[in-house]
C-alpha positions in Angstrom: 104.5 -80.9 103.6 105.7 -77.9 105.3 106.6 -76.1 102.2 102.8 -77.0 101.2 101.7 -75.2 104.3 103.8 -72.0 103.6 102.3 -71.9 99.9 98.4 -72.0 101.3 99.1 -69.7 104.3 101.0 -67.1 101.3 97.9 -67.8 98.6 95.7 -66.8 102.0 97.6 -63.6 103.0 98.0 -62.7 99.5 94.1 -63.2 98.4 93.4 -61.0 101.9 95.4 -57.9 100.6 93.9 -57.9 96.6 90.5 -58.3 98.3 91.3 -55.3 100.5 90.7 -56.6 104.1 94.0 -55.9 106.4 95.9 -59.1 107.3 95.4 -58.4 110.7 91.5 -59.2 110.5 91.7 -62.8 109.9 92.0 -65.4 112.5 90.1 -62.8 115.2 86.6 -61.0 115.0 86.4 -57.8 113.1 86.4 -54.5 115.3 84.5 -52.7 113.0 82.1 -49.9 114.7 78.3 -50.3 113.9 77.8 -46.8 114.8 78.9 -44.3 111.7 82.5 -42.8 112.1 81.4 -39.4 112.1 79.2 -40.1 115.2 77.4 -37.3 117.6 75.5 -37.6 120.4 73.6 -35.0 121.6 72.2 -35.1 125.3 69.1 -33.6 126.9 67.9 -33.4 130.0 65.0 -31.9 131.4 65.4 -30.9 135.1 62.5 -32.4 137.4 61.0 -34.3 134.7 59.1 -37.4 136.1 57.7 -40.7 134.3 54.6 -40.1 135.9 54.1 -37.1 133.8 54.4 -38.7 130.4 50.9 -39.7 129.9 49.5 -36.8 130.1 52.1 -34.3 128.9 51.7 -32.7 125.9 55.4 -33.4 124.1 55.0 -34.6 120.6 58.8 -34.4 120.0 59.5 -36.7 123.2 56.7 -38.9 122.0 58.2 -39.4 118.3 61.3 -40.6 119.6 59.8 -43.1 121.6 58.1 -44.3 119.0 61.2 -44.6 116.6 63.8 -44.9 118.9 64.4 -47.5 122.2 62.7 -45.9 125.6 61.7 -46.7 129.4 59.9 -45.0 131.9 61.3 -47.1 134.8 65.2 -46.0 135.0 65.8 -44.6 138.6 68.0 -41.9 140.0 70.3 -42.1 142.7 69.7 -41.2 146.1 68.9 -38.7 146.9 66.9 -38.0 144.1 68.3 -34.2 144.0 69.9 -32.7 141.3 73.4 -32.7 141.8 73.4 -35.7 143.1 71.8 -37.4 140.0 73.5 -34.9 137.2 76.9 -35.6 138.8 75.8 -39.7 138.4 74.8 -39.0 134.7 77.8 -37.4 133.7 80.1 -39.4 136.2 78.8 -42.8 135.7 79.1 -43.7 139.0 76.8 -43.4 142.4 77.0 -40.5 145.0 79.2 -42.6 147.5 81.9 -43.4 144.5 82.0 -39.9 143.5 81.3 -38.3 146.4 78.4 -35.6 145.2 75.4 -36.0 147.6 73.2 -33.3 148.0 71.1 -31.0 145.8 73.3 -28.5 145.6 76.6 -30.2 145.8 79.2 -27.6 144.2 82.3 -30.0 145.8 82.3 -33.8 147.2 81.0 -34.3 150.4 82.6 -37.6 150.5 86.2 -37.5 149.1 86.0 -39.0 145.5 87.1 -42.6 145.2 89.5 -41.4 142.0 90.4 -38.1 140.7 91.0 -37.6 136.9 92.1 -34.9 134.7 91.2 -31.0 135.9 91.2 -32.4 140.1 87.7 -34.1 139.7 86.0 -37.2 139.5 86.3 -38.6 136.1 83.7 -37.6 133.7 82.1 -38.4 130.2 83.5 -35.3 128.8 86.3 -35.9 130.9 86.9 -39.3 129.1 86.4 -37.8 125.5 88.8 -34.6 125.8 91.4 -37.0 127.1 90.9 -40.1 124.1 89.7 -37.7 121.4 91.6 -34.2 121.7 90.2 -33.0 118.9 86.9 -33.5 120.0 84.4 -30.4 120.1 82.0 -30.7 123.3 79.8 -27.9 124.6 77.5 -28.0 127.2 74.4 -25.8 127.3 72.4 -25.0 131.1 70.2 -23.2 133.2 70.7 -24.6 136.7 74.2 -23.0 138.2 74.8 -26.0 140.1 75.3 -28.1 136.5 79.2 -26.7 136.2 80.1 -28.1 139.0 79.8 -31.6 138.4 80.5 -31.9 134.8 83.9 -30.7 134.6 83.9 -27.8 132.0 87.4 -27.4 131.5 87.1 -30.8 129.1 84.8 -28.8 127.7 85.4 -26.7 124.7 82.2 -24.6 124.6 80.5 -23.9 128.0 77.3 -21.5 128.1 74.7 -20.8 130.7 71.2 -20.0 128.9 69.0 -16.9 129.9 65.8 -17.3 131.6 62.7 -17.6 129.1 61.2 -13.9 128.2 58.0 -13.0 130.2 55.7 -14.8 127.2 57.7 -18.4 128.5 58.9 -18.7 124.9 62.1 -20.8 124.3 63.0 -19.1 120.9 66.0 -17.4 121.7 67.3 -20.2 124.0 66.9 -22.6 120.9 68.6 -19.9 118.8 71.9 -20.1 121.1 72.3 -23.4 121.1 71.3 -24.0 117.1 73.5 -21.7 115.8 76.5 -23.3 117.8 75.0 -26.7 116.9 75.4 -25.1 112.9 78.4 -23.7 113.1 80.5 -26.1 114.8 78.5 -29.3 114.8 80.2 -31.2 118.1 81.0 -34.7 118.6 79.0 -34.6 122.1 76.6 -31.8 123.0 75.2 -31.8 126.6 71.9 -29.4 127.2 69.8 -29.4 130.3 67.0 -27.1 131.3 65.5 -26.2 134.4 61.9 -25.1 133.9 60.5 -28.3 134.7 62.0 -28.5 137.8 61.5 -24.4 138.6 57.7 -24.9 138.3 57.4 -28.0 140.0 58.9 -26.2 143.3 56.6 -22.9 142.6 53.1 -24.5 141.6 53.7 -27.8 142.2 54.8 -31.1 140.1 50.9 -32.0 138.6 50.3 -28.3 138.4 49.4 -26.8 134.8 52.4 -24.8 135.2 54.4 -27.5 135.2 52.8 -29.5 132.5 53.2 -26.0 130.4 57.0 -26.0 131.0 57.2 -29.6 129.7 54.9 -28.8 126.5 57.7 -25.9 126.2 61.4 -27.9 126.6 59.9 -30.8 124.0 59.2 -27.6 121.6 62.8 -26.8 121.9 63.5 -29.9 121.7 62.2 -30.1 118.0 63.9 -26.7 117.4 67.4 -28.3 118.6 66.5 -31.2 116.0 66.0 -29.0 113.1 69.1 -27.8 113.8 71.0 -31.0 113.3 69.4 -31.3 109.7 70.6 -27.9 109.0 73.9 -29.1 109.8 74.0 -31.9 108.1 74.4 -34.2 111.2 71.1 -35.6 112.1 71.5 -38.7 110.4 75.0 -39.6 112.0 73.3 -37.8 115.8 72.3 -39.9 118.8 70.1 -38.4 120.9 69.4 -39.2 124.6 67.1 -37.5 126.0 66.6 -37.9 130.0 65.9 -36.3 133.6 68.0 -36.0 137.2 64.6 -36.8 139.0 60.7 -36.3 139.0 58.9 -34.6 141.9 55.4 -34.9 144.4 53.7 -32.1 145.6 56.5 -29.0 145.3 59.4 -31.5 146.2 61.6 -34.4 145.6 64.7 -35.6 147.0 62.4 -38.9 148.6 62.0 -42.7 148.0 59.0 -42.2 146.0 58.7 -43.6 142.8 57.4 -40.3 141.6 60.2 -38.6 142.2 63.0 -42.0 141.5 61.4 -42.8 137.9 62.4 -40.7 135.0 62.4 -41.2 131.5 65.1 -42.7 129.0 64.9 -42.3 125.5 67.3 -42.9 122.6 67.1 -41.8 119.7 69.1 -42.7 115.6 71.3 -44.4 113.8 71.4 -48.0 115.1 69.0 -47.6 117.7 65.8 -50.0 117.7 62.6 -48.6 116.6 59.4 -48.4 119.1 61.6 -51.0 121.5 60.6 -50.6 125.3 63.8 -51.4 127.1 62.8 -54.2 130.0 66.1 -54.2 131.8 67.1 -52.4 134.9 68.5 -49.1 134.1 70.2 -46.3 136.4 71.0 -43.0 136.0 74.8 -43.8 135.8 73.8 -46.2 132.9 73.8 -42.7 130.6 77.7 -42.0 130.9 78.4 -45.6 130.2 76.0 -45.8 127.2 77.6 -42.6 125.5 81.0 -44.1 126.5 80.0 -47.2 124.6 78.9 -45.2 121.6 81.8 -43.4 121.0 83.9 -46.9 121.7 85.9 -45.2 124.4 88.1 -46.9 127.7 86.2 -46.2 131.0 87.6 -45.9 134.8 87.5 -49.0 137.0 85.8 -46.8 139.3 82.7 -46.1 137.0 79.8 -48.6 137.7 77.6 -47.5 135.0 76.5 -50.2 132.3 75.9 -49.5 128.9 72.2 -50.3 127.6 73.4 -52.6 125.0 69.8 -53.9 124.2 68.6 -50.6 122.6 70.7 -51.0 120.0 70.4 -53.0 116.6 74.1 -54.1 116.3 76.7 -54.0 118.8 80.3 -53.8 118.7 82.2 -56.9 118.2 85.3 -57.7 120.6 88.0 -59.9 120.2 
């Protein structure tokens, strides 16, 4: 009987390898990725950019991606809804009394950081990806000084701060810089944020015509940074996310208003849901753990960020 056994288990094993699956598949689940293995994911984010604002904005590029891609307008920032505070949650994963950034100009913890990773800082989504994928090319693209403090450019390969629009407002050459890089070099994980939103909203106010201007101007280069993924042959294997630190009222934010808490999510490609409105709680953490998730990489016990599983069509199978 035994010697039965060993002949079925061998016809098995054998019959795996001539049909080309690795013995090590059968008798668990297959870890096979559903995202492509040449994946990029390319991450935007408009500085002061509330939900409130959607409606009316004129932002045809944002608006095409909700429409093909998986979107809310009800995740939430941090407290308080500043900018460093919220950009050092989004690229952090974690909230402002893990990692220790709390103010709107935070260029160090105020609280000591509950863990330090590579580089002498909290850990970080590029952070995370240098150290897993050393090959990996990341760049990150701002306008806002206070961005390079909290997302820890020395993971970085390719760090650039972006000129100020020309006195006609026009984003050309700012979507030339990061085009060409996103051509040339075509990175596993590209972060851009820009500031205008945010810039206006403090000068004319956040419902002012200027501001709605600025936004009609970051979704236009927006579709410029798009075309540039076609170009380099990558839009079909790109995520995008597209996404804000906080919204505004009056020429402010930093308060428990939901104007200024609710911002946009959006994301965008392969094996993302078309036209699905996400209904579950998400937080501005949530975006480090989602690109973590994407790129199938081991996070820190101290990251509280969730992935948003739903917005995707297949997820990756565990053991």
């Amino acid at each position: 009987m035994r010697d039965m056994q060993k002949e079925i288990l061998l016809c098995i094993l054998l019959l795996g390898s001539f049909c080309g699956y690795p013995l090590e598949t059968f008798g668990r689940k297959s870890q096979q990725s559903p995202f492509p293995s040449d994946i990029h994911v390319i991450l935007i984010g408009f500085d002061g950019w509330g939900s409130y604002s959607l409606e009316k904005a004129d932002m045809p590029n944002v608006k095409r991606m909700m429409r093909e891609g998986a979107w809310t307008i009800n995740k939430r920032s941090v407290l308080p809804s500043s900018s460093a505070a919220n950009w050092a949650s989004m690229f952090m994963g974690a909230s402002p009394e893990i990692h220790g950034y709390t103010q709107w100009n935070s260029r160090k913890p105020e609280i000591p950081s509950r863990v330090l990773g590579e580089n002498n800082i909290f850990p970080t989504i590029s952070q995370l990806l240098h150290s897993q994928h050393s090959d990996a090319r990341i760049a990150l693209f701002y306008q806002w000084d206070g961005i390079k403090y909290v997302a820890d450019t020395l993971s970085i390969n390719h760090v650039v701060k972006l000129p100020k629009p020309g006195k006609d407002r026009s984003f050309g050459d700012i979507s030339k810089i990061i085009g060409n890089y996103i051509i040339e070099e075509r990175p596993a994980l590209c972060a851009i944020v820009y500031d205008y939103p945010d810039h206006y909203g403090h000068a004319s106010g956040f419902e002012s015509d200027d501001y709605y201007l600025s936004l009609k101007e970051v979704d236009s280069s927006l579709g410029d940074i798009i075309q540039s993924t076609k170009e380099a042959g990558i839009f079909e294997n790109t995520i995008f996310i597209v996404s804000s630190d906080h919204g505004g009222t009056g020429k402010n934010h930093g308060g428990k208003s939901l104007a200024e808490m609710e911002t946009p999510f959006i994301v965008f490609g392969p094996n993302i849901k078309k036209g699905y409105e996400i209904s579950e709680s998400v937080m501005q953490y949530d975006i480090a753990a989602t690109i973590a998730y994407i790129f199938g990489l081991k996070t820190p016990q101290a990251w509280i960020g969730r992935p948003v599983l739903s917005v995707f069509k297949n997820n990756r199978k565990t053991k």
